[in-house]
C-alpha positions as protocol buffer text, in pm:
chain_id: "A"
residue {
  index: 1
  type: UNK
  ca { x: -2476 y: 1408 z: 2773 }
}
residue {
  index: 2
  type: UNK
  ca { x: -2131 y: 1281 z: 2806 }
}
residue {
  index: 3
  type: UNK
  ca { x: -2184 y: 1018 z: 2467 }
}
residue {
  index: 4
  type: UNK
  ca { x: -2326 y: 1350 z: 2274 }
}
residue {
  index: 5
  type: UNK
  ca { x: -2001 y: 1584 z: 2361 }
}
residue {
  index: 6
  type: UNK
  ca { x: -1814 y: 1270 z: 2261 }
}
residue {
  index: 7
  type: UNK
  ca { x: -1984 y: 1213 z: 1937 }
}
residue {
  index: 8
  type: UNK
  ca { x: -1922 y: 1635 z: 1837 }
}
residue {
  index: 9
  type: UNK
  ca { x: -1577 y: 1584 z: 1900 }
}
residue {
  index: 10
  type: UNK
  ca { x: -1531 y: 1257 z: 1721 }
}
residue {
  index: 11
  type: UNK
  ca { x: -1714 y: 1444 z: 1416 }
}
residue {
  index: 12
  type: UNK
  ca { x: -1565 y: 1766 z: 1372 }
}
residue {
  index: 13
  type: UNK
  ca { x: -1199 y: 1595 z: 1389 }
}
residue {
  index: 14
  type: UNK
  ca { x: -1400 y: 1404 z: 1059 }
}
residue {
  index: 15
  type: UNK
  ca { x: -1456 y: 1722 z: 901 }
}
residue {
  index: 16
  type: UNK
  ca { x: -1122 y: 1846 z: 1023 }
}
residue {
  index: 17
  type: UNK
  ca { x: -895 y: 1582 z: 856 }
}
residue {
  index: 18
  type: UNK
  ca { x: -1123 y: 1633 z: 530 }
}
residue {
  index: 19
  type: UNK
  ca { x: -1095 y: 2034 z: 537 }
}
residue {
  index: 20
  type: UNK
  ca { x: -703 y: 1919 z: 541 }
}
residue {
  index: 21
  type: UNK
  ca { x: -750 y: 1681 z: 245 }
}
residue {
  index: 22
  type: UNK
  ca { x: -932 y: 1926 z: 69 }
}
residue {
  index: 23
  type: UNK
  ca { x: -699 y: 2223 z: 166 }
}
residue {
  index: 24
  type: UNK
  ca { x: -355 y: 1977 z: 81 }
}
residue {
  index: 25
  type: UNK
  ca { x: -594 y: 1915 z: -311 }
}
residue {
  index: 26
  type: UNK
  ca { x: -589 y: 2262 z: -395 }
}
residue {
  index: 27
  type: UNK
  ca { x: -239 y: 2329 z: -327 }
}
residue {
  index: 28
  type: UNK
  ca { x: -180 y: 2083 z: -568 }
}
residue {
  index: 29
  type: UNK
  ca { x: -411 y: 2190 z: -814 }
}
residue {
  index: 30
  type: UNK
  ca { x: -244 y: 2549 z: -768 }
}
residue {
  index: 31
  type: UNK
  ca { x: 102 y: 2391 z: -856 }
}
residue {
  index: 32
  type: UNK
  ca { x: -41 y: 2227 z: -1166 }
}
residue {
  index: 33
  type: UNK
  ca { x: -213 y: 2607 z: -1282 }
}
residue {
  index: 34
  type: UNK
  ca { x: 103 y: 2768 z: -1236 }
}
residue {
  index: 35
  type: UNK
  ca { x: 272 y: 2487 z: -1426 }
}
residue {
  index: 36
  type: UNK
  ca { x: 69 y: 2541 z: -1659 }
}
residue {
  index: 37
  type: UNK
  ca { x: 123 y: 2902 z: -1694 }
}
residue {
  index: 38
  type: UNK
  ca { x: 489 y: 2838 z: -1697 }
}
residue {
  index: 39
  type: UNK
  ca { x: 452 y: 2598 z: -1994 }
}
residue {
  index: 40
  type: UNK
  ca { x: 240 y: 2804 z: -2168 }
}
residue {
  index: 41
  type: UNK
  ca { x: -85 y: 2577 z: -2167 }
}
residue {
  index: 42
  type: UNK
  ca { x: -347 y: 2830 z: -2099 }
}
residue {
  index: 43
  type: UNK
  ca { x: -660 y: 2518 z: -2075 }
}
residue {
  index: 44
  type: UNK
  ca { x: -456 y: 2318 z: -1810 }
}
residue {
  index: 45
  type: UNK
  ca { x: -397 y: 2646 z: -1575 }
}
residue {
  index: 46
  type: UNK
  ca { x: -770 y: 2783 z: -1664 }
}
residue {
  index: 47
  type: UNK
  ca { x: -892 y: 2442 z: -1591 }
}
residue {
  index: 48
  type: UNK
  ca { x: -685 y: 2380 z: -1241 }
}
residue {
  index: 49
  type: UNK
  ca { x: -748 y: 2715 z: -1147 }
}
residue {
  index: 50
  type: UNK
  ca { x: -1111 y: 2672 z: -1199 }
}
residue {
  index: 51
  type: UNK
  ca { x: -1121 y: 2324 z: -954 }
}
residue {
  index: 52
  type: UNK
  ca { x: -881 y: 2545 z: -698 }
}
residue {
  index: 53
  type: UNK
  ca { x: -1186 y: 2775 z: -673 }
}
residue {
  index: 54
  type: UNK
  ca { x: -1390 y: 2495 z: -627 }
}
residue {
  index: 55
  type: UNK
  ca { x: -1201 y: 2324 z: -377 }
}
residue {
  index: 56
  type: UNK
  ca { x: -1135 y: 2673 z: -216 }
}
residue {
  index: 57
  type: UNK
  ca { x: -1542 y: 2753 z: -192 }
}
residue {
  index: 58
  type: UNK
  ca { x: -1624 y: 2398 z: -72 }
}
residue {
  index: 59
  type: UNK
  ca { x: -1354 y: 2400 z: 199 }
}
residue {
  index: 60
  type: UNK
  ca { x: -1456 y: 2791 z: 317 }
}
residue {
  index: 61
  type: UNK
  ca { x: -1831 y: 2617 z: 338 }
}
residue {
  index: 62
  type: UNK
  ca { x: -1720 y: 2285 z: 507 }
}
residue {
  index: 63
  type: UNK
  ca { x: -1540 y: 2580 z: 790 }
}
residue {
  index: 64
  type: UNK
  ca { x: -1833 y: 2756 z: 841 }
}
residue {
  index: 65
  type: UNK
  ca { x: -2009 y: 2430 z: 897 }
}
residue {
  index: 66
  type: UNK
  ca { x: -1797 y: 2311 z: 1160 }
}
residue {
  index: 67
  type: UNK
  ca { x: -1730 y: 2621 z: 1315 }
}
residue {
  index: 68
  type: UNK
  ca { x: -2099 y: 2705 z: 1343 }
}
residue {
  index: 69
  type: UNK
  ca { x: -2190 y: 2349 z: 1414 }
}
């Protein structure tokens, strides 16, 4: 029983330090969008905007996961 709490804890810090990764990504991404909008390059901000949403939906998933894990 001890190994199993061990092996939870060990995984959702995984998934923690990704949900970071993936959280630090689309700050970046929403930099380069407004850059974009600021330069007046409307297919670099659609296109960053569009992977922010991505990121956004795949980290909202990856914290249900863990916090329903």
């Amino acid at each position: 029983m001890r190994e199993s709490r061990r092996a939870d804890r060990r995984r959702h810090g995984g998934l923690l330090v990704y949900l970071i990764l993936l959280l630090s990504l689309q700050a970046f991404l929403l930099v380069v969008a407004l850059e974009g909008v600021a330069a007046h390059d409307p297919a670099l901000a659609r296109n960053a905007a569009i992977l922010s949403i991505v990121l956004l939906t795949s980290s909202w998933g990856l914290w249900w996961f863990v916090r329903h894990d």
